[in-house]
C-alpha positions as CSV (number, residue, x, y, z in Angstrom):
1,X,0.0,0.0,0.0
2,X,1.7,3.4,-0.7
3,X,1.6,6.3,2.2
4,X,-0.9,7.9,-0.2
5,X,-3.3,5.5,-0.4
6,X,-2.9,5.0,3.1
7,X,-3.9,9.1,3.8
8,X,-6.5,8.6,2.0
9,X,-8.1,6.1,3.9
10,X,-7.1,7.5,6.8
11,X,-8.9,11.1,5.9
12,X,-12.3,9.0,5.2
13,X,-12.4,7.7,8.0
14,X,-15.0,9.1,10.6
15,X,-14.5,11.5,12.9
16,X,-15.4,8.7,15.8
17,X,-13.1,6.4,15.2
18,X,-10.7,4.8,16.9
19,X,-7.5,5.8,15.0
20,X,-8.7,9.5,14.1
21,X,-9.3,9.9,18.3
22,X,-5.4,8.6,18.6
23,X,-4.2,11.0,16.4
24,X,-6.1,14.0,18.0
25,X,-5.2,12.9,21.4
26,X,-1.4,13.7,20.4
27,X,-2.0,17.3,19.0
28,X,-0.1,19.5,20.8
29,X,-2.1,22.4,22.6
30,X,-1.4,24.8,20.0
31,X,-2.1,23.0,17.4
32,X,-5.6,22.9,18.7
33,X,-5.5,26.3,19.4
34,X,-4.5,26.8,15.6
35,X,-7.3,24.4,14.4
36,X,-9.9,25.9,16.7
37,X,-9.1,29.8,15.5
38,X,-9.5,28.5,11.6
39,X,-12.9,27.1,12.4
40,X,-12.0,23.4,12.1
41,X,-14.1,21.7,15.2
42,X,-14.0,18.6,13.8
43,X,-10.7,18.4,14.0
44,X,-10.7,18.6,17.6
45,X,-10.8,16.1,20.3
46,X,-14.4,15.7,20.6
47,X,-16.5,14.3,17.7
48,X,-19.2,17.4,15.8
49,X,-21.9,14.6,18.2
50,X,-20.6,15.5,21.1
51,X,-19.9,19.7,20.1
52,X,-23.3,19.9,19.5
53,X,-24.9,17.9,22.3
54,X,-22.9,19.8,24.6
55,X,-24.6,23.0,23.1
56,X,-27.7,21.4,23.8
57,X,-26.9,21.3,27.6
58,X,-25.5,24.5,27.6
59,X,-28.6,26.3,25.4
60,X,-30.7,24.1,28.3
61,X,-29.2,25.3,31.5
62,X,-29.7,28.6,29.8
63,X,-33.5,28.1,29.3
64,X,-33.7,26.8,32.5
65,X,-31.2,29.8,34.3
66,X,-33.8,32.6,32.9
67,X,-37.1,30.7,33.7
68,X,-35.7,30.4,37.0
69,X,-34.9,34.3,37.4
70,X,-38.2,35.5,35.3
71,X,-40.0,33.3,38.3
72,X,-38.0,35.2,40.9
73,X,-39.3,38.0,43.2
74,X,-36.9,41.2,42.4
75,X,-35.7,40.8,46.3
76,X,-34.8,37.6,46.2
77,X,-31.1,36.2,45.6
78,X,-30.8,35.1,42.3
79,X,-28.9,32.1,40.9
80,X,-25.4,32.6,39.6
81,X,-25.1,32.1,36.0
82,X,-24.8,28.5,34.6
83,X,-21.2,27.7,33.6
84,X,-20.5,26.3,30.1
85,X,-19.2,22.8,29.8
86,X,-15.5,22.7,28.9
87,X,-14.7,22.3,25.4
88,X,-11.4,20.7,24.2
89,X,-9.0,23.2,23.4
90,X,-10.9,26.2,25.6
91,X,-9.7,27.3,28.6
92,X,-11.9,27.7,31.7
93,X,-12.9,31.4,32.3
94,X,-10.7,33.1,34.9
95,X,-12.7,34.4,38.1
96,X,-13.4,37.6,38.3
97,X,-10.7,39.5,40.5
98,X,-12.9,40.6,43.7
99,X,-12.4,44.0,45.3
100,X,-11.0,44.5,48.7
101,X,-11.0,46.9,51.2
102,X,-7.5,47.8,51.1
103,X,-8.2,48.0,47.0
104,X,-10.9,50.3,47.8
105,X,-9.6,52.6,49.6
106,X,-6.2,52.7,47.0
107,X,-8.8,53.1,44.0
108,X,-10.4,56.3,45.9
109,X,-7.0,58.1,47.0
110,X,-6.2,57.8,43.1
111,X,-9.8,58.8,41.8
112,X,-9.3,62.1,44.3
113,X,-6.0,62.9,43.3
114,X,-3.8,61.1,45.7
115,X,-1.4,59.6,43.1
116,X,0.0,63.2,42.8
């Protein structure tokens, strides 16, 4: 068999199997990075099944995240936002860096001058 013929089989396979899952598992991060920014999904480690049924859940939790706060007196607490489920290749969000007191008060010398 010559290596073209055996690209060639190898390209038709589907995205599911067994030997196309081996060779995504050994892509460096950035060439997933690279794949993901050129709008190539399916060449990354999940199959375009699971992509989408993990859009599903997320379009879902949504749904369910705004029913939940449209049923919600205006005083009450209200549920923090649903988090999206990983995909490969993404990184999980960074938190939010939370203000402290000693923050505070640094933020409103320099707001009134007090870099000076």
């Amino acid at each position: 068999m010559t290596p073209r013929r055996l690209r060639v089989l190898i390209q038709g396979l589907p995205s599911e199997s067994a030997t196309l899952t081996a060779l995504r598992n050994e892509l460096p991060d950035e060439e997933l990075e690279r794949q993901a920014d050129r709008g190539e999904p399916e060449k990354g480690r999940w199959s375009q099944h699971e992509l989408l049924l993990a859009s599903v859940i997320d379009t879902l939790r949504r749904v369910e995240y705004v029913l939940i706060c449209a049923n919600t007196d205006s005083k009450s607490k209200r549920p923090a936002p649903p988090e999206p489920i990983a995909r490969p290749g993404a990184k999980p969000r960074k938190p939010k860096p939370v203000l402290t007191v000693a923050g505070a008060d640094r933020l409103f010398e320099l707001i009134n001058g007090g870099a000076a």
